[in-house]
ZASEFI-902051 format. One line per 8 residues: their letters; for each residue z, x, y of C-alpha. Coordinates in nm, 3 decimals, decimal comma, always signed. Example, Ala and Ser with C-alpha at 12.3 -4.5 7.8 and 13.67 -1.06 7.14 Angstrom:
BEGIN
AS = +0,780/+1,230/-0,450; +0,714/+1,367/-0,106
This chain:
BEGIN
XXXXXXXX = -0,423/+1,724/-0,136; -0,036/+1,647/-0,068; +0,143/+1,441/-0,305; +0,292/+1,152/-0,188; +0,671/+1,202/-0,264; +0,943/+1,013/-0,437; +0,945/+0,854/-0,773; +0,625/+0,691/-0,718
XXXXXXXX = +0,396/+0,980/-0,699; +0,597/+1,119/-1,052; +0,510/+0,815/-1,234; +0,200/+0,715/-1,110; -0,011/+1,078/-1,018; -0,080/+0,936/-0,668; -0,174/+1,187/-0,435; -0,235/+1,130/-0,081
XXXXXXXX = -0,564/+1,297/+0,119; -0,462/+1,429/+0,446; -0,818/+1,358/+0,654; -0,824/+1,002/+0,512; -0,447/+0,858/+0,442; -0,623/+0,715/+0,135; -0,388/+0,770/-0,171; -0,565/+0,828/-0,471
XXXXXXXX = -0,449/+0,636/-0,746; -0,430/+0,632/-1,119; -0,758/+0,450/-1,315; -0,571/+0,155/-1,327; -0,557/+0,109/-0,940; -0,901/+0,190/-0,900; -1,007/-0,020/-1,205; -0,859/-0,324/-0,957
XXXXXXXX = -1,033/-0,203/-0,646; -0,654/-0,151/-0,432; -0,760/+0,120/-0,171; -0,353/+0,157/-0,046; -0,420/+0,385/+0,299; -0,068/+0,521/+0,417; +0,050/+0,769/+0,684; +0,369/+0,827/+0,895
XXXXXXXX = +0,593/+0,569/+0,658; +0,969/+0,619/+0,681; +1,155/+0,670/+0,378; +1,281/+0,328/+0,369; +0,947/+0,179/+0,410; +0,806/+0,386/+0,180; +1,034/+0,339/-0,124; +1,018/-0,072/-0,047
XXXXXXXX = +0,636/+0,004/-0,146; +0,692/+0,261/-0,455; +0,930/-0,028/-0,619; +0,707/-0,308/-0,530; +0,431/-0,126/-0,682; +0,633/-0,011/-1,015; +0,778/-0,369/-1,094; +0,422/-0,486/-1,044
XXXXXXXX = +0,330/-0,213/-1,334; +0,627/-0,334/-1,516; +0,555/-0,686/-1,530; +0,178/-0,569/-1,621; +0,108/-0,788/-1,280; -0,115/-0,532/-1,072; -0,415/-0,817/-1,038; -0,139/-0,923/-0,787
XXXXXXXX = -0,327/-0,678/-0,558; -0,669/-0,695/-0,723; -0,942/-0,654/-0,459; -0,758/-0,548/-0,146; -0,720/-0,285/+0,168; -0,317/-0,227/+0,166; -0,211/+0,007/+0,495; +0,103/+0,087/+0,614
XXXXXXXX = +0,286/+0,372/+0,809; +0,273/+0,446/+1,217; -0,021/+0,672/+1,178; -0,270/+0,546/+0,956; -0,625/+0,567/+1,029; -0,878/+0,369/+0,788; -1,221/+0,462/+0,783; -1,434/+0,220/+0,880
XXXXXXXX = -1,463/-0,105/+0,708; -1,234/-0,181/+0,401; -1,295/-0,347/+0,089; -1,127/-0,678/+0,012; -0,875/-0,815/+0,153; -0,673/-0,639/+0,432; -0,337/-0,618/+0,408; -0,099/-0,490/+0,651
XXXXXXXX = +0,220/-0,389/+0,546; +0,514/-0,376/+0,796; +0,586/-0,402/+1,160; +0,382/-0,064/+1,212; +0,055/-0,152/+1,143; +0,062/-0,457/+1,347; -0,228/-0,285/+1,575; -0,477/-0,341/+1,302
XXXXXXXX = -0,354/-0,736/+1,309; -0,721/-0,848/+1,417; -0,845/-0,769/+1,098; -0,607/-0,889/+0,805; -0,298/-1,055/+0,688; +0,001/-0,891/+0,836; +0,341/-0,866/+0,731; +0,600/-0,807/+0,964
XXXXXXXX = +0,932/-0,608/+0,864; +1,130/-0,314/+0,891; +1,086/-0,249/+0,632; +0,929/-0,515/+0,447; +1,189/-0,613/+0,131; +1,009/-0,556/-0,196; +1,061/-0,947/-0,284; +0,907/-1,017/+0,099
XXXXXXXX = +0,599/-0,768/-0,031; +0,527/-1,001/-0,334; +0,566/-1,304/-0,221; +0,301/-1,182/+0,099; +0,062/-1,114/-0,180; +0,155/-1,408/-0,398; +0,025/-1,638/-0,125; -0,307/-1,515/-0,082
């Protein structure tokens, strides 16, 4: 296991499998059934997530992303089938746009991220 870096994997003890791309999150992510698959994010993409994701914990909001398949990056792979809802996160996973609700951007903004998932 790799740990995903920045701030986010501090705070929250994700780790990140390299055969799967599925981060592993704390209890409370897997109490809401959010699988979040991510590989070959930039930086900037990346830390749009990690703050989206913190101010969700912040505002005690994470049923905002209750039930759901979140990908993002230029190389992630998801095994097959996902549970939920998919969600697509950025212009880079646009190839998986058959199959869920995309959000273009590059990067996303954290208040674009929300807002995506507010309208579900």
């Amino acid at each position: 296991m790799k740990l995903f870096p920045g701030f986010f994997a501090n705070c929250m003890g994700v780790a990140s499998s390299c055969q799967t791309n599925l981060l592993i999150c704390h209890p409370q992510y897997q109490r809401i059934r959010a699988y979040i698959y991510e590989s070959g994010t930039c930086s900037v993409c990346k830390h749009c997530f990690e703050s989206f994701l913190i101010n969700l914990e912040r505002e005690q909001n994470l049923d905002l992303i209750k039930d759901s398949t979140i990908l993002l990056g230029q190389t992630v792979q998801m095994s097959q089938g996902y549970k939920g809802e998919l969600f697509l996160i950025g212009t880079c996973t646009r190839r998986f746009l058959r199959g869920g609700k995309f959000l273009p951007g590059c990067p996303p903004h954290m208040d674009d991220i929300k807002a995506f998932f507010e309208q579900r």
